[in-house]
N, C-alpha and C positions, 0 to 999 in steps of 0.2 A: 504494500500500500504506500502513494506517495504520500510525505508530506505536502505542505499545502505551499512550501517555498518551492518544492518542486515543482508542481502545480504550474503556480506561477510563473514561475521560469521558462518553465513550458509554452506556456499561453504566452510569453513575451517574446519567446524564439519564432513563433508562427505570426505575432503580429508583427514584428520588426519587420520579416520576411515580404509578409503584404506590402507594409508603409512602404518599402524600398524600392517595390516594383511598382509604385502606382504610376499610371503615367503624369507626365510632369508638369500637361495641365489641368490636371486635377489635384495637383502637392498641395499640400498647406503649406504656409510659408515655413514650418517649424520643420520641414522635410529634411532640410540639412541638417539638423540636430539629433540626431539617434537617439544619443542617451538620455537628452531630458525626454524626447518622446516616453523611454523605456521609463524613467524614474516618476513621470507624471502616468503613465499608465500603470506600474507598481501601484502607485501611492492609491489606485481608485481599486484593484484586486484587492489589496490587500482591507476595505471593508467590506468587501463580499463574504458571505459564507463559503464553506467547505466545499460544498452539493452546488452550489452556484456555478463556482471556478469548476469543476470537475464540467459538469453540463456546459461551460463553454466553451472547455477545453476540445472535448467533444463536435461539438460544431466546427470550433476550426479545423480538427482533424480531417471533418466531414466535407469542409469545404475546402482543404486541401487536395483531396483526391476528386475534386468536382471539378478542380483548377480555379475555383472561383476565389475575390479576393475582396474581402469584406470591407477594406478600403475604399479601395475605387467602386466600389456600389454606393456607401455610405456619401462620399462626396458626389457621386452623378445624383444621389437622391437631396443631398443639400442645393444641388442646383437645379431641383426640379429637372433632370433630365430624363431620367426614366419613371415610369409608374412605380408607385408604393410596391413594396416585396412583401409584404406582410400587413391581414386586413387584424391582424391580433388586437383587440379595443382594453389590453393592457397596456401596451406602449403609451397613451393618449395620456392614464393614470404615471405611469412612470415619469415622464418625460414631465409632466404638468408640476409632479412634485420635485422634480430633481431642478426647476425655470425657479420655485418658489424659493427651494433652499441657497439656492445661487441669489437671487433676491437677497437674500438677508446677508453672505457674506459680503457682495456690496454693499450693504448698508453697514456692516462693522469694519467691512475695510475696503474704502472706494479706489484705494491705489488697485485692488486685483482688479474692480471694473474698467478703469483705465486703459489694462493691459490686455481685456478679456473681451468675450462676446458679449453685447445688449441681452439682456435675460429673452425677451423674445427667439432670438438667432441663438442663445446655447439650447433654447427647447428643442428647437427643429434640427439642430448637429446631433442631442443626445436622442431623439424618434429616428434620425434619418440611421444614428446606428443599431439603435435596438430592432429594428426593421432585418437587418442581417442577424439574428441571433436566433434559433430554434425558439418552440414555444415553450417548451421546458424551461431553456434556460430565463426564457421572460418572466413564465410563470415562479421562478426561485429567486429572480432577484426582486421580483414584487414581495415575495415575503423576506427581503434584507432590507427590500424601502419601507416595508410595513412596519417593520421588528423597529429600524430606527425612531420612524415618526411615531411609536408608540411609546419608546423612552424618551420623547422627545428629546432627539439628535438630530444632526444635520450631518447627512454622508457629505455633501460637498462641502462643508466646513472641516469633516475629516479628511478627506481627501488633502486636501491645503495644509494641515498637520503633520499628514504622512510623508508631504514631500520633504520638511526639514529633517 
């Protein structure tokens, strides 16, 4: 059984992989930076559960031998280029709370909106990627966004934690 750093690791070996092939106009500008890529996608695994990471591990695997590249889907879908990949009416829930909780870390610390997307534009980046993810795995991270907002936490205020 892996641990969940392996896990991790794992899931950060298959996304690097994607990020590096996307074509280049579709990069984000942070395309040249590997490693905060790697250390800012860490920093949001690692408030996932176990079950969560395991289920998306699994998808990329899945969509590795699909040749498909959950990147350049997610960006052709932030630019309204292809139809929605997923009618899952969890995302809509996920994506609404994950706009809110970024909301508030702007409002405790406006240097990150500065540097960050308009809360409107991080909802449709974080839908446009949950869109590439199995329904399992959506339906497991709903119960890690559930579990938070019921101790009332804020994952994208952990997320911003995890990266120091």
């Amino acid at each position: 059984m892996s641990s969940r750093n392996e896990i991790i690791e794992r899931i950060l070996q298959f996304e690097t992989a994607m990020f590096k092939s996307v074509p280049s106009e579709g990069k984000e500008p942070c395309a040249e930076d590997i490693e905060n890529f790697r250390r800012f996608r860490k920093s949001q695994f690692l408030c996932w559960s176990t079950e969560t990471l395991k289920s998306y591990n699994e998808d990329l695997m899945g969509a590795r031998l699909e040749g498909r590249n959950f990147f350049t889907l997610k960006y052709a879908r932030m630019a309204d280029k292809i139809p929605p990949l997923s009618e899952n009416k969890d995302i809509k829930i996920i994506a609404e709370q994950f706009r809110k909780w970024q909301e508030e870390v702007y409002r405790q610390f406006p240097e990150v909106e500065k540097n960050g997307r308009p809360a409107e534009e991080f909802e449709k980046y974080i839908a446009s990627e949950l869109e590439t993810y199995s329904d399992n795995t959506i339906a497991l991270l709903k119960k890690d966004v559930e579990k938070y907002s019921a101790e009332n936490k804020n994952m994208s205020l952990e997320i911003y934690r995890n990266l120091k």
